[in-house]
SELOLO-909473 format. One record per residue: residue in three letters; x, z negated, y negated of N, C-alpha, C, CB in turn. Coordinates in steps of 0.1 Angstrom, whole numbers, plus 5000, padded with zeros to 4 digits. Atoms other than C-alpha are relative to their C-alpha. Glycine has a CB too. Example, Ala and Ser with C-alpha at 12.3 -4.5 7.8 and 13.67 -1.06 7.14 Angstrom:
// SELOLO-909473
ALA500950005012512349225045500950004988499049885000SER499150005011513749295011499249924989500450144995
This chain:
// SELOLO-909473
UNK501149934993083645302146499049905005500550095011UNK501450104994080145142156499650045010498749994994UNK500349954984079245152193498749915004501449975012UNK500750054996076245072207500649955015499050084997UNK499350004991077244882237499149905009501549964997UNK500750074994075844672267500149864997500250015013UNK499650145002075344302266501249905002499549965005UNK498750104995077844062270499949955014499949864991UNK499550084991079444012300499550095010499649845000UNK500249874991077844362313500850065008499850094993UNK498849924993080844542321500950054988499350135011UNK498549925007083844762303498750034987501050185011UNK500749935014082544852264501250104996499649874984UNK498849905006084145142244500549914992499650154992UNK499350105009084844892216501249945007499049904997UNK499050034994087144732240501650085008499449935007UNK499549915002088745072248501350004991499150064997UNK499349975013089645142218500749894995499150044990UNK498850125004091544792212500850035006499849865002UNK498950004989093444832242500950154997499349995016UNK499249905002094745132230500250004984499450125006UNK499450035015095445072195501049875000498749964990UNK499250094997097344752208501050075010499349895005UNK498949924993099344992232500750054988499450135011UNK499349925006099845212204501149984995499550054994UNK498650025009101744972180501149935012499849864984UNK498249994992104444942212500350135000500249965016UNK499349884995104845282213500250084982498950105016UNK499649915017105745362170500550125001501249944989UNK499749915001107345612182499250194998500649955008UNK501049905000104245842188499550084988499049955006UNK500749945005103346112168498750034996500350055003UNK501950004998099446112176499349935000499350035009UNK500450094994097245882172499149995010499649944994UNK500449984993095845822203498449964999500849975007UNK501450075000092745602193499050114992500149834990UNK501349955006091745862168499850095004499950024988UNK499949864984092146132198498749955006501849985016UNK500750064993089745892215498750044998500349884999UNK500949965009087545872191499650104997500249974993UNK500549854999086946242185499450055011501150084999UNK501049924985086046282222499449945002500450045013UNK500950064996083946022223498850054997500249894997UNK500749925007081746152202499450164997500549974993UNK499849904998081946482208499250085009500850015002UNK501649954994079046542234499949905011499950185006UNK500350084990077246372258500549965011499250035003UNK498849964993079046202281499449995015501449904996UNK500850004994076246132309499450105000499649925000UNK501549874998074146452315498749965007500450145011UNK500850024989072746312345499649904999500650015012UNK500950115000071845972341500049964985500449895009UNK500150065014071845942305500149844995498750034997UNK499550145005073445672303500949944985500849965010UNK498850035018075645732270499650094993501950035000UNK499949895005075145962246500349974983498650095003UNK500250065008075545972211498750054985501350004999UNK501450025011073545932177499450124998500449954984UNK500249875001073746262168498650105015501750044999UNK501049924992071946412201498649905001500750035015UNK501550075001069046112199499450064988500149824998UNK500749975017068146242165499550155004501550004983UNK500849904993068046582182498750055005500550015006UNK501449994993065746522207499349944993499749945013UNK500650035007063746352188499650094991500449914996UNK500749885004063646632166499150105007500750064996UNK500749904992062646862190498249955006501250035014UNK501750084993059946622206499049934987500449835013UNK500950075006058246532181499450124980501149804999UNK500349895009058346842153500549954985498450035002UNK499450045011060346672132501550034990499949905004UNK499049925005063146792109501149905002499750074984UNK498750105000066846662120500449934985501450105006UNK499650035018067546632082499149894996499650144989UNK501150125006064646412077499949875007498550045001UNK499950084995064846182102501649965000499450025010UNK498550055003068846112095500249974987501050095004UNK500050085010067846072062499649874999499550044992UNK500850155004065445802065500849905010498050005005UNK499250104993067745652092501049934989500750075011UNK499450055006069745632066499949874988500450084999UNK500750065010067745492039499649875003498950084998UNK500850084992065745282062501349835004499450125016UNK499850134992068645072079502050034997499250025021UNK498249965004072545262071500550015016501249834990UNK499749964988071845362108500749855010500850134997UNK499750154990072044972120498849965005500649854992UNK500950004991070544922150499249845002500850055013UNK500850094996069944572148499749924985500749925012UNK500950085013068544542110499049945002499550084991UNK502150094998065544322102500350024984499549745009UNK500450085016064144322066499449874999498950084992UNK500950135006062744062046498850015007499650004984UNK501149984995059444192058499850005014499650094995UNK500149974984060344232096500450095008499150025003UNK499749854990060944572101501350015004499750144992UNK498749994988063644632130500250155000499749935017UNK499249884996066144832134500350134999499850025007UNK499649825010067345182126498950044992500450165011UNK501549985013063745312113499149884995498750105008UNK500250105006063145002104498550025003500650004985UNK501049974998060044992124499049844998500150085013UNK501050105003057144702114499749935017498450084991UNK500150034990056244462142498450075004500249855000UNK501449994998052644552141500050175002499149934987UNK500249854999053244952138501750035011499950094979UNK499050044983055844852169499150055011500249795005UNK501050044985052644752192499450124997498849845002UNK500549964996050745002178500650185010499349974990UNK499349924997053445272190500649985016500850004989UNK499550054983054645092225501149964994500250125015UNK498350034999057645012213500449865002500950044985UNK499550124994058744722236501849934996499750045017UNK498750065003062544732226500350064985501250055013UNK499849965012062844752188501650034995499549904993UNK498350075000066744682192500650135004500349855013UNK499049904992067344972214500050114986499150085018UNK500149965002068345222197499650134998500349955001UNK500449934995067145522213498249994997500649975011UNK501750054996063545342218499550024982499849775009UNK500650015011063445262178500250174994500649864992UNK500149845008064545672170498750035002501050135006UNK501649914991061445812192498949914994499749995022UNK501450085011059245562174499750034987500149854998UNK500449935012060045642141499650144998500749994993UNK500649884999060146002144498750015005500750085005UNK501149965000056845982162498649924989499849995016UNK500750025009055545782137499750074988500449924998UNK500349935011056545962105499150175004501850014992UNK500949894995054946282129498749975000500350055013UNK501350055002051846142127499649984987499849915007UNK500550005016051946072086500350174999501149894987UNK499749845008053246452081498550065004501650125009UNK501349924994049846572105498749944991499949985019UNK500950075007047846312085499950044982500349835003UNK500349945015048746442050500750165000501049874987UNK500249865001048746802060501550084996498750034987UNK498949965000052446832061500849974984499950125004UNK499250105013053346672022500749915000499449954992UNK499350104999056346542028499949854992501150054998UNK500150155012056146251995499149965009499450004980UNK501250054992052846142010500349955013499150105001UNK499850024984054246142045501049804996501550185010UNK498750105003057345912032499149874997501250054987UNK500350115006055345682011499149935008499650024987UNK500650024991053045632038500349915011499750095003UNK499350024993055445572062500749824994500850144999UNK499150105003057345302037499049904994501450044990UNK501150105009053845132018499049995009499350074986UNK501149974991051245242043499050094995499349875004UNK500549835006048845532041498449914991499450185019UNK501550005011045745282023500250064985499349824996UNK499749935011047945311993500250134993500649964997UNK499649855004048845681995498850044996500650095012UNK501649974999045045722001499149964985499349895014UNK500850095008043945461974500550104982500549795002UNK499549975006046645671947500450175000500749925001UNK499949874997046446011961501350094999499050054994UNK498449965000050146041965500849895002500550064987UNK498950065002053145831959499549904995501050064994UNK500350125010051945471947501249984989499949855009UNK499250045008053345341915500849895002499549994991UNK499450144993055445071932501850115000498949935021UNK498849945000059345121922500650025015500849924991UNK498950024984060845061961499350135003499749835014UNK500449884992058645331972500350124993498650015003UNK499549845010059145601944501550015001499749994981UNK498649984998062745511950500150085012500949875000UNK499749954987062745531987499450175000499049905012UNK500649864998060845901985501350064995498550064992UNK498749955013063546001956501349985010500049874982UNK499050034997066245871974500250155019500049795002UNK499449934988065446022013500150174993498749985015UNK500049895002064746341996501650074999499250024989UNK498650005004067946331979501549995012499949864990UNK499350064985070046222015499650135004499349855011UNK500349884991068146572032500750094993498550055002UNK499449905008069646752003501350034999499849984989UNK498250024998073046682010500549995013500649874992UNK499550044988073046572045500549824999501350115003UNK500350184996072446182060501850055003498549925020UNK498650084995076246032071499749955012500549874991UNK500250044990075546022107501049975009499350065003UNK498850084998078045772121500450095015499749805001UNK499649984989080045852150500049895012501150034998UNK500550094986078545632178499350005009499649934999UNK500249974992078045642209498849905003501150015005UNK501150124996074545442225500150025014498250014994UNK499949974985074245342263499249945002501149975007UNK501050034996071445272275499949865004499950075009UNK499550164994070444882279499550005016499149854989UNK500449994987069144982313501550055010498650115001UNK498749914990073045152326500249845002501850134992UNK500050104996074044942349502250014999498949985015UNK498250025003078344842346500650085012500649805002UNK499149924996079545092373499350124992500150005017UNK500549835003077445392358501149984984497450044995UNK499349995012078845292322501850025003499649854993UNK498749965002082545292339500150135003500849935007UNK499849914992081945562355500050124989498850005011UNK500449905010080445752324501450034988498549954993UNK498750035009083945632308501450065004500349854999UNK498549984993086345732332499650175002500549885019UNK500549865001084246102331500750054994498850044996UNK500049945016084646142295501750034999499449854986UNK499050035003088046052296501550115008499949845003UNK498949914994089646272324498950184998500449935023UNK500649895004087446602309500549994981498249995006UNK499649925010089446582280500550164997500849934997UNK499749855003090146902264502150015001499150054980UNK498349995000094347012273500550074986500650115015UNK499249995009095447002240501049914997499450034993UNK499050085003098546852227499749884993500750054994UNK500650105008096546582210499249925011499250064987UNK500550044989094646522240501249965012498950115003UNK498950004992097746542262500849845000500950114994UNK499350134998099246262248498849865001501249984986UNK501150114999096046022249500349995013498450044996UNK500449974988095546132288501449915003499650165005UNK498550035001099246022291499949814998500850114985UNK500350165004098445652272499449925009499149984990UNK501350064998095345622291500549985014498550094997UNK499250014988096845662326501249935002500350115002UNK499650115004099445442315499849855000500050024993UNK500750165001097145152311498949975011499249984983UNK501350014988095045272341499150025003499649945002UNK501349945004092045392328499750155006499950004984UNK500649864998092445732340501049955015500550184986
């Protein structure tokens, strides 16, 4: 699982979680459940900060983002996908960072001061590709190729330039909306939480598991090693 997590030397990561309990587990062979992949299920499973938004995961950034910006969840979890395989700290050849694989220059003109974050680079792209959909009158191709070439060429070709990366890239996100992006199970925390909110948001998550027998014996592990 991929976690977006604080810096080094911040405080407690889920990544490290999840070791410590996968290294409990092989002492205890005897267990029926796994507990990590118990973990894992609730991690993911809804926001785990309401209040200070300090954690949440991929899936509800892509949300809002949809909502704020009039953009279709499907489309923006395609091109996440397309764009970066939903890695937050891609660079192309060319420059562009991070999940939407945003350009340095269509960065500044957008504010986007943290390309890295993950959060910061969703709301950028979606308000970017919202601004090609309103500029070519809602034609998706046009929006995309715009988005991945820039809009002189869309302008100069009155559509989709003849350039294979871009006819792919359109072809391909289309193809990803049609089926549904692969939106990973990972959690992002804010690079602004500070190391008690992040434990805090950990030790939430963790005693609001759901009382099922699968959860039962996690709560059980986890209290064991201290955590709860």
């Amino acid at each position: 699982m991929k976690i977006s997590v604080l810096s080094s030397g911040t405080g407690v990561t889920y990544e490290e979680v999840i070791e410590s309990i996968k290294k409990f587990e092989e002492k205890q062979v005897s267990k029926s459940v796994s507990n990590s992949s118990a973990f894992e299920k609730a991690l993911n499973t809804k926001t785990v900060s309401e209040n200070t938004s300090t954690a949440t995961s991929y899936k509800d950034i892509f949300i809002e983002a949809s909502e704020k910006y009039g953009v279709s969840y499907d489309l923006l979890t395609a091109m996440a996908q397309q764009e970066s395989g939903f890695n937050k700290d891609a660079v192309s050849r060319s420059g562009a960072m991070g999940i939407m694989q945003i350009m340095p220059e269509t960065a500044a003109e957008l504010g986007l001061e943290h390309p890295f974050d993950a959060y910061d680079n969703i709301m950028a792209g979606a308000n970017y590709i919202s601004q090609k959909l309103k500029q070519y009158d809602g034609n998706l191709e046009k929006a995309l190729a715009a988005y991945n070439a820039g809009s002189s060429v869309v302008d100069q070709y009155d559509g989709v330039p003849p350039y294979g990366e871009t006819m792919s890239y359109v072809k391909n996100i289309k193809a990803i909306m049609s089926r549904g992006a692969d939106v990973p199970y990972a959690n992002y925390i804010s690079r602004t939480a500070s190391k008690e909110e992040v434990e805090a948001d950990l030790k939430k998550l963790l005693s609001e598991l759901p009382e099922t027998e699968e959860y039962a014996v996690l709560k059980n592990t986890l209290s064991e090693m201290n955590y709860l």
